[in-house]
C-alpha positions as MATLAB code, in Angstrom:
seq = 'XXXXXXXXXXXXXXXXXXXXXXXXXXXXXXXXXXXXXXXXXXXXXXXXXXXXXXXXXXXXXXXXXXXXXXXXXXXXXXXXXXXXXXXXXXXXXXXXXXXXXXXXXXXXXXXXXXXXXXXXXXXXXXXXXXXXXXXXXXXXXXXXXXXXXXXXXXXXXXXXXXXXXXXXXXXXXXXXXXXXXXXXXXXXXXXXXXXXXXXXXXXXXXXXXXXXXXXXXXXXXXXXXXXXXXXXXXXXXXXXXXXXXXXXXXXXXXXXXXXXXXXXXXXXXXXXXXXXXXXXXXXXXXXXXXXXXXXXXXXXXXXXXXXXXXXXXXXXXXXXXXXXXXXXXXXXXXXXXXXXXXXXXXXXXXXXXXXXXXXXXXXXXXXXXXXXXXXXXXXXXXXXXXXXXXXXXXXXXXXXXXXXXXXXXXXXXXXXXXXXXXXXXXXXXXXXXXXXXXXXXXXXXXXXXXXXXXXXXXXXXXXXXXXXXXXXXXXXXXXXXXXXXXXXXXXXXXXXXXXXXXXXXXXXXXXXXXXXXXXXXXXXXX';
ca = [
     -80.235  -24.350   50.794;
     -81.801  -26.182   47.747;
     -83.636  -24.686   45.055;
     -87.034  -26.157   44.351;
     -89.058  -24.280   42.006;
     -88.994  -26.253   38.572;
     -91.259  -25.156   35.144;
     -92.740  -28.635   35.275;
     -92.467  -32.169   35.926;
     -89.733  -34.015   33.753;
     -90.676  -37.303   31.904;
     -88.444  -40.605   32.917;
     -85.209  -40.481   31.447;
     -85.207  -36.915   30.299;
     -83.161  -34.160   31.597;
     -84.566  -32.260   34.379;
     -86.278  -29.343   33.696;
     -85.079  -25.317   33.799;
     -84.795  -24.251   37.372;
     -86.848  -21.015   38.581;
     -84.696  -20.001   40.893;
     -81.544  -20.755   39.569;
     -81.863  -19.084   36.442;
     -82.865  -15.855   38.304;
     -79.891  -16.338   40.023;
     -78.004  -16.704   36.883;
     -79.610  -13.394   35.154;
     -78.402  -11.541   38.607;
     -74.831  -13.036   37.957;
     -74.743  -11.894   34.007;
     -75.737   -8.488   34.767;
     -72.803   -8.719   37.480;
     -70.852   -9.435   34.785;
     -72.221   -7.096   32.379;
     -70.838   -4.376   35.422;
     -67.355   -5.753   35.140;
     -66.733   -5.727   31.516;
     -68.476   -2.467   30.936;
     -66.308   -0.530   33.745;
     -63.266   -1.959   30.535;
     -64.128    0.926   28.106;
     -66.493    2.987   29.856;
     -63.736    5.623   30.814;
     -62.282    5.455   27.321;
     -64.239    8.101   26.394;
     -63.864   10.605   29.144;
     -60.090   10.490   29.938;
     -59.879   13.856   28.974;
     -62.757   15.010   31.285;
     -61.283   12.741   34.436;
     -57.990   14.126   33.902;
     -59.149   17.918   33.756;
     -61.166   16.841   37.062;
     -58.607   15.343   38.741;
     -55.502   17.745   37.803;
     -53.816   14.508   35.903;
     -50.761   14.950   33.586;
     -51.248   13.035   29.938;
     -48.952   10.485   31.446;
     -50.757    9.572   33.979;
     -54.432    9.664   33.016;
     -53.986    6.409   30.902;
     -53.360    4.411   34.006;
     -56.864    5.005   34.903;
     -57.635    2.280   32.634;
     -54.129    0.392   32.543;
     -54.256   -0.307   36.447;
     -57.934   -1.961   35.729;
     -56.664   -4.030   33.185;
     -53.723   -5.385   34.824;
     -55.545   -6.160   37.876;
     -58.353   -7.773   35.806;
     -55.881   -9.954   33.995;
     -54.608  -11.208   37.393;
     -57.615  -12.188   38.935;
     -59.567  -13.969   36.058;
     -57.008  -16.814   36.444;
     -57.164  -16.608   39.995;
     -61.053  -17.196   40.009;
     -61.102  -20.460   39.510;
     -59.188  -21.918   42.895;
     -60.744  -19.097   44.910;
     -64.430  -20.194   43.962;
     -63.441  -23.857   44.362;
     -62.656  -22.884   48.123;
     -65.123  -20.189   49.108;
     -67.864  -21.873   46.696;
     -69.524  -19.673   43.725;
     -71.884  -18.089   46.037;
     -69.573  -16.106   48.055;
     -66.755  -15.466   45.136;
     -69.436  -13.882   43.495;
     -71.316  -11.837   46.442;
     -67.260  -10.464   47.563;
     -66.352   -9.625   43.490;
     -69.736   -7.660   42.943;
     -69.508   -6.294   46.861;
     -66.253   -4.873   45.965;
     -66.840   -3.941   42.828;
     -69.624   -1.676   43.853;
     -67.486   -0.557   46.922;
     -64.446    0.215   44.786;
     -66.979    2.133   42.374;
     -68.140    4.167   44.666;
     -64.622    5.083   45.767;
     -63.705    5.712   42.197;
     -66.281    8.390   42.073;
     -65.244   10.131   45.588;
     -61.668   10.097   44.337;
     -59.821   13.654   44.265;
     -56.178   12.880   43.177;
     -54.872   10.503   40.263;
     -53.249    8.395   42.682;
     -55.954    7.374   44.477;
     -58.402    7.081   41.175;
     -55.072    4.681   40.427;
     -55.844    3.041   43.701;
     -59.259    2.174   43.706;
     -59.402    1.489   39.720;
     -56.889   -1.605   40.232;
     -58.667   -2.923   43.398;
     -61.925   -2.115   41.319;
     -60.742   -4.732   38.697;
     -59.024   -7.014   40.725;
     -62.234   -8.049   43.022;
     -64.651   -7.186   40.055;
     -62.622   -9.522   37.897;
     -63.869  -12.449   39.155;
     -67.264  -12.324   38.322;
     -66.314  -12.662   34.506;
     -65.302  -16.535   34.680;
     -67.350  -17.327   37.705;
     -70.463  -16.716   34.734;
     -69.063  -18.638   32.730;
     -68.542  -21.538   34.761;
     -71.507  -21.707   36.058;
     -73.343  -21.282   32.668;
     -71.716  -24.539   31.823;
     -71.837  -26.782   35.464;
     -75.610  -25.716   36.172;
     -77.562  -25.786   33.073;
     -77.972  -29.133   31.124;
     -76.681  -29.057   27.606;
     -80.533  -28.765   25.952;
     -80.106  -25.224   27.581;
     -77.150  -24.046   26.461;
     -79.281  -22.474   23.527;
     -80.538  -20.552   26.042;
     -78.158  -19.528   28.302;
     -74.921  -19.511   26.174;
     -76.523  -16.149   23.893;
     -76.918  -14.392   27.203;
     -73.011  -14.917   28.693;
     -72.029  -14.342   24.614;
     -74.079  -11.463   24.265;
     -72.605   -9.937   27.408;
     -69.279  -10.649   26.792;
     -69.165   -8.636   23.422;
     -71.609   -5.792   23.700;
     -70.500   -4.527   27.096;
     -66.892   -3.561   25.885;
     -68.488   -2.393   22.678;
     -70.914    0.194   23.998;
     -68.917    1.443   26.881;
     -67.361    4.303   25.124;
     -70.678    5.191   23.979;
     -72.681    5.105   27.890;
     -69.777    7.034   29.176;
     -69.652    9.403   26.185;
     -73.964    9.641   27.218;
     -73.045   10.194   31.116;
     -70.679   12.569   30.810;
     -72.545   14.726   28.393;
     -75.134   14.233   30.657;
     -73.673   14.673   33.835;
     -69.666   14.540   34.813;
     -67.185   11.533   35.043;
     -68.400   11.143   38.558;
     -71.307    8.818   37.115;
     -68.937    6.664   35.075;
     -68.637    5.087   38.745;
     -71.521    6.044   40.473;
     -73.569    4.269   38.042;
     -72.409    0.821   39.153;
     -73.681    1.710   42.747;
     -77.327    0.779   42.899;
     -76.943   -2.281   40.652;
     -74.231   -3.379   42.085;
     -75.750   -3.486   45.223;
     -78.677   -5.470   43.927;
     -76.348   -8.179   42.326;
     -74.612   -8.382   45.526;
     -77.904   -9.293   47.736;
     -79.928  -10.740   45.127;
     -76.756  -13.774   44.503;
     -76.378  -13.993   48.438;
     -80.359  -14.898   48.450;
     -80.127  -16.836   45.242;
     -77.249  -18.722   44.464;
     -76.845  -22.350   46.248;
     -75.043  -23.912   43.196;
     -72.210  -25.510   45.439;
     -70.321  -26.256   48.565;
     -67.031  -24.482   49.452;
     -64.081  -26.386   50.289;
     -61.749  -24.593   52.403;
     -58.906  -27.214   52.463;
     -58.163  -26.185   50.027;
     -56.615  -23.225   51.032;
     -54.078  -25.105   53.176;
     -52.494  -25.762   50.415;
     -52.611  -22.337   48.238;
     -49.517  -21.799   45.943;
     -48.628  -18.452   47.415;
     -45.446  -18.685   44.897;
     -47.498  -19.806   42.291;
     -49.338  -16.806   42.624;
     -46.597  -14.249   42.961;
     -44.965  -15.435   39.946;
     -48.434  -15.362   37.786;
     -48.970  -12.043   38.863;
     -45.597  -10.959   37.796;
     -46.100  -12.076   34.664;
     -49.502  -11.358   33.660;
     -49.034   -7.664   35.330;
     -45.999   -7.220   33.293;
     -47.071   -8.713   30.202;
     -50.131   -6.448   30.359;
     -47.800   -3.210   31.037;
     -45.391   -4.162   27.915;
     -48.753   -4.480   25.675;
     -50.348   -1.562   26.976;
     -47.278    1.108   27.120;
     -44.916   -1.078   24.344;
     -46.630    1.236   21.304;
     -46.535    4.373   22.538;
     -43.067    4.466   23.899;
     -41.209    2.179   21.214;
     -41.167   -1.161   22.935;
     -38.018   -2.072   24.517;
     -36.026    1.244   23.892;
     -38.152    2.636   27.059;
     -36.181    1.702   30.404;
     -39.907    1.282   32.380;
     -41.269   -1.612   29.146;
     -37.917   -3.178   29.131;
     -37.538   -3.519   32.578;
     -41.269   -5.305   32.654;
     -40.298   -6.940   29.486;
     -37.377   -8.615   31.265;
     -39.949   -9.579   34.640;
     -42.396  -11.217   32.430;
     -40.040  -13.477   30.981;
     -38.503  -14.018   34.199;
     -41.302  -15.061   36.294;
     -43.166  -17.376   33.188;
     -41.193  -19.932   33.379;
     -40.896  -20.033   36.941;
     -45.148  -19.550   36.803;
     -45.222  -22.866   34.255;
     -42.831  -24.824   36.729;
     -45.243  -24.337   39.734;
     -47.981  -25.017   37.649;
     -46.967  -28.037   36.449;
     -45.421  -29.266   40.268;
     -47.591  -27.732   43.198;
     -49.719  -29.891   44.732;
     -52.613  -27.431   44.259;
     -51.383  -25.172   41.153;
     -53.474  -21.167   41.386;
     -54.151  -22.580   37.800;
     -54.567  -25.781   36.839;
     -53.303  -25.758   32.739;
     -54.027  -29.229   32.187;
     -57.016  -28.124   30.517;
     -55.121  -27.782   27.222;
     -54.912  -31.297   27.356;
     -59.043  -31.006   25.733;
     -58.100  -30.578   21.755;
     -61.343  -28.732   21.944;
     -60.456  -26.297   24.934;
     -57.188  -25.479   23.454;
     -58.786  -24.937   19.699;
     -61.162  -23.186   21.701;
     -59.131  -20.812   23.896;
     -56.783  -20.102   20.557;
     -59.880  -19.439   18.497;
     -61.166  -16.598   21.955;
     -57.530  -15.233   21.757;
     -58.232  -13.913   17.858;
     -62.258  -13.005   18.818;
     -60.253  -10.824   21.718;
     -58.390   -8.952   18.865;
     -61.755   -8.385   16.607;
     -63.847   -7.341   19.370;
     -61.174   -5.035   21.291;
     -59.252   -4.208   18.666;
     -62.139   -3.249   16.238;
     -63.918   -1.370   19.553;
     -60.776    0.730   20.035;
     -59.879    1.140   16.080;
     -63.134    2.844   14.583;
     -63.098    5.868   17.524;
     -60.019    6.427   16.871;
     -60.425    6.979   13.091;
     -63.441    9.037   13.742;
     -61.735   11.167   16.580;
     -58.377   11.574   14.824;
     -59.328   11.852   11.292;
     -63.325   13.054   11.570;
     -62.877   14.822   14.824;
     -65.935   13.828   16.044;
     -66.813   14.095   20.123;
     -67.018   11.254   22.588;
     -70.522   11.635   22.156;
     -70.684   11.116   18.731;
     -68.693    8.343   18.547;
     -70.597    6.429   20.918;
     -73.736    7.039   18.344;
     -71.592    6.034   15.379;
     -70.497    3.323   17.248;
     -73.937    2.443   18.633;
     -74.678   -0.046   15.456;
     -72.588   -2.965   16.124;
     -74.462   -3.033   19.448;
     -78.229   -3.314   18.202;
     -76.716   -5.951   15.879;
     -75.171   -7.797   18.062;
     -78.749   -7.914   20.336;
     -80.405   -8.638   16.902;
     -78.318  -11.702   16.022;
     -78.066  -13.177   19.653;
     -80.900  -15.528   19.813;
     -81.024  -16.108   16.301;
     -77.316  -17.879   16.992;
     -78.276  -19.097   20.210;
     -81.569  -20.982   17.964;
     -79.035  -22.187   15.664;
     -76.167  -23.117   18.053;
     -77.946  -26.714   18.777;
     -78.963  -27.417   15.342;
     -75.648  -26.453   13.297;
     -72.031  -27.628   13.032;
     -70.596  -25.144   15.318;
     -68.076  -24.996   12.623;
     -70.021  -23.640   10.094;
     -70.951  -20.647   12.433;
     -67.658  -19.859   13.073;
     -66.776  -20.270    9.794;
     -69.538  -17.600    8.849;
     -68.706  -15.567   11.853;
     -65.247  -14.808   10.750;
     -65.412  -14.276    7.027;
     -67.911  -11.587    7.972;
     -65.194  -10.226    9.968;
     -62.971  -10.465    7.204;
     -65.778   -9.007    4.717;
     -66.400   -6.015    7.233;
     -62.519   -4.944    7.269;
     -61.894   -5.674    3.789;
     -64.442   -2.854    3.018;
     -62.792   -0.870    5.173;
     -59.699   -0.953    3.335;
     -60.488    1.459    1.043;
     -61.425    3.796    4.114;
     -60.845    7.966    3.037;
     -60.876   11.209    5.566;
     -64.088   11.643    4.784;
     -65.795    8.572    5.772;
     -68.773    9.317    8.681;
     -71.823    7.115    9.280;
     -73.078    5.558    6.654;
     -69.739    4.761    4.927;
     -68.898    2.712    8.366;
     -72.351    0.936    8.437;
     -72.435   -2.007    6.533;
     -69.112   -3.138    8.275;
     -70.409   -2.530   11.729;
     -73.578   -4.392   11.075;
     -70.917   -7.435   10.094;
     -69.025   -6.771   12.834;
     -71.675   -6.855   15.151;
     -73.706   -9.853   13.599;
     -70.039  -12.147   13.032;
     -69.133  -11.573   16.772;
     -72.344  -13.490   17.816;
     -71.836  -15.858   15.272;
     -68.179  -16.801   16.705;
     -68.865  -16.094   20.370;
     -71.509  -18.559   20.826;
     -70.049  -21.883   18.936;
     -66.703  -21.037   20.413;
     -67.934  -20.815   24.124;
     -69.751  -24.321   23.322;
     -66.692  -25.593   21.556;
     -63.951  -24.574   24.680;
     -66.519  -25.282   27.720;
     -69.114  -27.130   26.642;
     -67.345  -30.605   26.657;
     -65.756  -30.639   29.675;
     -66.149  -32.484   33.094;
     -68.113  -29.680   35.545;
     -64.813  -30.972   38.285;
     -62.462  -28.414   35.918;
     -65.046  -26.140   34.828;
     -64.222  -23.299   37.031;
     -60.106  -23.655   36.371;
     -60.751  -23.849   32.352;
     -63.334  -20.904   32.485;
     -60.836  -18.531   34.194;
     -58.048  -19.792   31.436;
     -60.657  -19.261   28.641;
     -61.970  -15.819   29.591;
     -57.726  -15.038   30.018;
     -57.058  -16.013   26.380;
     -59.826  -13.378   25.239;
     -58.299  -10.872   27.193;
     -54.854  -11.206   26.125;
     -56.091  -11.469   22.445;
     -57.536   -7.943   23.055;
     -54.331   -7.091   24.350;
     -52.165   -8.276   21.630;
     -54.333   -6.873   19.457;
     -54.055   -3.222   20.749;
     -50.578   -3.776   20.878;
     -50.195   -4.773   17.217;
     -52.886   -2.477   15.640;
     -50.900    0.831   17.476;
     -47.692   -0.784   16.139;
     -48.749   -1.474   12.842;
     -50.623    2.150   12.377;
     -47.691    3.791   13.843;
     -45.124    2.049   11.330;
     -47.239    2.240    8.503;
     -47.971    5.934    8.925;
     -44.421    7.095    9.188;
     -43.785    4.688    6.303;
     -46.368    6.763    3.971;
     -45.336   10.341    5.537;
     -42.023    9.109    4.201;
     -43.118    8.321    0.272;
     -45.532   11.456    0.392;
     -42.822   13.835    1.430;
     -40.836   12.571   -1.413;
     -43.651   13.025   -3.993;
     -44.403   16.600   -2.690;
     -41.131   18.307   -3.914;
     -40.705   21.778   -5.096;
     -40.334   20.313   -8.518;
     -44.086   18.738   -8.925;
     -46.156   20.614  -10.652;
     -49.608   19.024   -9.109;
     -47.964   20.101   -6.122;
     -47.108   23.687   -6.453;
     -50.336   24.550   -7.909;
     -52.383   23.232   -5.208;
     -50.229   25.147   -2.526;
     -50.859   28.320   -4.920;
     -54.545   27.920   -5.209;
     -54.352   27.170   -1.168;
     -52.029   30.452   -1.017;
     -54.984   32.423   -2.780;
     -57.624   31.294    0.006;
     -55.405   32.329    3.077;
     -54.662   35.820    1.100;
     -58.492   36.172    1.853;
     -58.435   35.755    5.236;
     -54.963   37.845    5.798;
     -51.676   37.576    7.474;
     -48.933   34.921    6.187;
     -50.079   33.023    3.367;
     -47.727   31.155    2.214;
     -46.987   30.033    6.020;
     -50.508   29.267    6.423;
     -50.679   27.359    2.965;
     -47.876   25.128    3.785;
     -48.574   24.285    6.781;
     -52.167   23.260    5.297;
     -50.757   21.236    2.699;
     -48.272   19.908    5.446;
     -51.412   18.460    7.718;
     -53.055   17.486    4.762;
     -50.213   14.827    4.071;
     -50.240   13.973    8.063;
     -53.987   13.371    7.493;
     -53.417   11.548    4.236;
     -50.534    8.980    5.801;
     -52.666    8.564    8.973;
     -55.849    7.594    6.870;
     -53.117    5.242    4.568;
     -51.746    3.737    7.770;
     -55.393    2.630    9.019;
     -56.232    1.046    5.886;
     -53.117   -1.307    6.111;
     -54.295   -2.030    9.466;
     -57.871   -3.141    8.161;
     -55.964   -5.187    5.692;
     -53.901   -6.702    8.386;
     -56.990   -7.906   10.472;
     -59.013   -8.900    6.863;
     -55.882  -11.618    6.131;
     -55.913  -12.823    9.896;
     -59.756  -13.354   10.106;
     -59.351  -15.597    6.778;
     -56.888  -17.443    8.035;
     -59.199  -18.572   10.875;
     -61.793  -18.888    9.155;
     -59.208  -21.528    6.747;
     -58.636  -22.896   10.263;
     -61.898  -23.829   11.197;
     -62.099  -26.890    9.569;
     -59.270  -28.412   11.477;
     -61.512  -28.416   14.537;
     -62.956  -31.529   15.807;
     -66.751  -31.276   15.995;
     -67.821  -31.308   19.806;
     -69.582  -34.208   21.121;
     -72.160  -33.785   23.733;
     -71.332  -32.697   26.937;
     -70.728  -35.764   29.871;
     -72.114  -35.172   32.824;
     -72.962  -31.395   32.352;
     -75.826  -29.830   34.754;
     -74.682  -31.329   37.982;
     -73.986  -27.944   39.133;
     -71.426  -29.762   41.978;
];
């Protein structure tokens, strides 16, 4: 099947000009991917609403979205061999066909073990899409285009996980969980048939698949499944001291060195990591891993501030949070204009001191910060993201040889991933530590012996007399959750601080990069 409709004649010499049909195609394969990383957060918001639906204990409702993530993690990887053999067109047309199945299956659901179920299949076939996008933004397109087409897969990639709490905060207010899954149906199905009709951007080769590392495989699994469980659970069940974490713990670093060894010695590694070898892909990837913290860690930090310490709804969250999306769409082409005509470096340079302007602001966060307080540093959130995003995708991908295009992409869109990952891991840690440590120094200050003290507990005292019953039970345990409040709002401004010194550092690092030099042989799309 060859694609035929052009936007012109090119001139002799020049690159060819932008394919109809196979940038139709490629808008049908973003919004695919769109779909995958939304289905990430979208849930975040309505645990509480799936679990009351589906009789779950608070133990196990968090696996509704810790089963899609370790799936997810497991496939991206995987991606890259499987659409060498079956060919982009039919990777993508079985991810998005099982996505939307597995969706739909989500929303029928009527026990937590089956929501369990279909959530992991959901973002083990749905997975796929992610790098697939990526890859083929990169192999397809010539490099003239990239300002074109590298906004859209950026753009995607970082507003999708940042306004998921806030659709499924909309369609549950609306509706009822059910349409955190339903929602996926219709599109999903037109992804599905409109990339079967559309997408000719390669042949499969299914020898290789005589030669799959079924080892190779297991032991990746192993340890990306249980590397994702020990970031995910580590936090809120004090790392190693809980038997289920340790015993992962123990897996993971079992099975990656045996992973690395069939890497390194199968004839046809599941991942091929000689992609490192590029001093740009590896600057690249390291520079994703740290974007992964800022944009998941960032997208999980602020709700929880604002549920926790404002007590605001899943609905009005998702407005609060709502900014650093209509930034984000704001700054996209803007950056994408720029990406061709700027040192990459410089943009990424920008990109993260904003980052590190936005959570140094944030630093001197109180309990009674709402909306406008939290502006500014969204809008810098959302504008730096697109600054990094783009130059970095250019910077990883953009140099090399379309032959490992689909291998690096699934490795690339990994490192992200994991960032986000060790990022949730360390913010939780660091908030947890850091409040107990100021619960500790505020208890001692509040003694029986401080005068400040005892007269705000008496003028609290006098408020509760009001109102009846025990006062002086009621006042303490006021002033008591005041100090919980106080710690907890200490604790996240340490956190802040935290990310502020790691985004300078990277932006310190940026000049170490090697500027990029135009793409060889980009555009083949074979």
């Amino acid at each position: 099947m060859a694609a035929t409709a052009t936007l012109g004649p090119a001139a002799p010499g020049a690159e060819p000009p932008l394919d109809r049909r196979r940038m139709v195609a490629f808008v049908c394969m973003v919004f695919g991917m769109f779909m995958a990383i939304l289905d990430i957060q979208i849930v975040s918001a309505s645990l509480a609403e799936i679990q009351a639906g589906l009789s779950a204990s608070g133990d196990e409702i968090p696996w509704v979205q810790t089963s899609y993530l370790i799936a997810e993690v497991i496939s991206i990887p995987l991606s890259g061999f499987l659409s060498r053999v079956v060919s982009t067109r039919w990777m993508f047309v079985v991810s998005a066909g099982g996505f939307t199945a597995m969706s739909l299956m989500c929303a029928t659901s009527t026990s937590i073990n089956e929501m369990i179920v279909w959530r992991a299949a959901q973002g083990f076939i749905g997975g796929g899409m992610i790098p697939t996008v990526f890859a083929s933004a990169f192999t397809i397109f010539p490099p003239s285009k990239r300002s074109i087409v590298s906004p859209m897969i950026g753009l995607v990639a970082t507003l999708a996980p940042t306004i998921g709490p806030t659709v499924g905060g909309y369609l549950t207010d609306l509706f009822d969980w059910h349409w955190l899954f339903l929602v996926n149906v219709v599109p999903g199905i037109f992804v599905t048939v409109s990339t079967y009709l559309l997408v000719d951007f390669d042949e499969p080769n299914l020898a290789l698949f005589k030669r799959f590392d079924w080892f190779g495989l297991a032991f990746m699994a192993l340890m990306l499944g249980c590397l994702e469980y020990v970031l995910e659970e580590g936090p809120n069940h004090d790392w190693l001291a809980d038997e289920t974490v340790f015993a992962c713990a123990v897996v993971c670093f079992t099975a990656g060195p045996a992973f690395f060894w069939r890497a390194f010695t199968a004839a046809e590694p599941i991942v091929d990591l000689r992609a490192f070898s590029d001093r740009n892909f590896a600057a690249g990837s390291i520079f994703s891993f740290v974007l992964g913290i800022g944009l998941y860690g960032l997208t999980y930090l602020y709700p929880v501030y604002l549920g926790r310490v404002r007590g605001y709804s899943a609905l009005q969250i998702g407005e609060t949070m709502f900014v650093s999306g209509l930034c984000m769409f704001a700054t996209a082409p803007i950056a994408g204009r720029f990406s061709g005509k700027v040192d990459p470096r410089l943009m990424m340079g920008l990109g993260f001191l904003g980052f590190a302007t936005g959570t140094w602001m944030v630093t001197g966060l109180t309990k009674d910060w709402d909306f406008w307080e939290l502006l500014v540093p969204q809008v810098l959130r959302g504008c730096s993201l697109m600054l990094c995003m783009i130059p970095i995708n250019n910077i990883a991908l953009g140099t090399l040889p379309p032959a490992r295009m689909k291998n690096a992409s699934g490795l690339y869109n990994l490192t992200r991933n994991l960032g986000g990952a060790v990022g949730l891991a360390l913010i939780n840690t660091v908030l947890n530590d850091r409040w107990d440590l100021h619960l500790a120094r505020l208890h001692e200050r509040f003694t029986w012996t401080n005068t400040a003290v005892l007269e705000r507990l008496e003028m609290t005292r006098r408020q509760f007399e009001i109102l009846g019953g025990n006062a002086d039970a009621m006042a303490l345990k006021a002033m008591m959750n005041t100090v919980r409040m106080q710690g907890l709002v200490m604790g996240f401004t340490d956190v802040f601080l935290v990310l502020t010194i790691l985004f300078v550092a990277m932006a310190c690092a940026v000049p170490f990069i090697r500027r990029p030099r135009a793409a060889a042989g980009a555009g083949g799309g074979h």
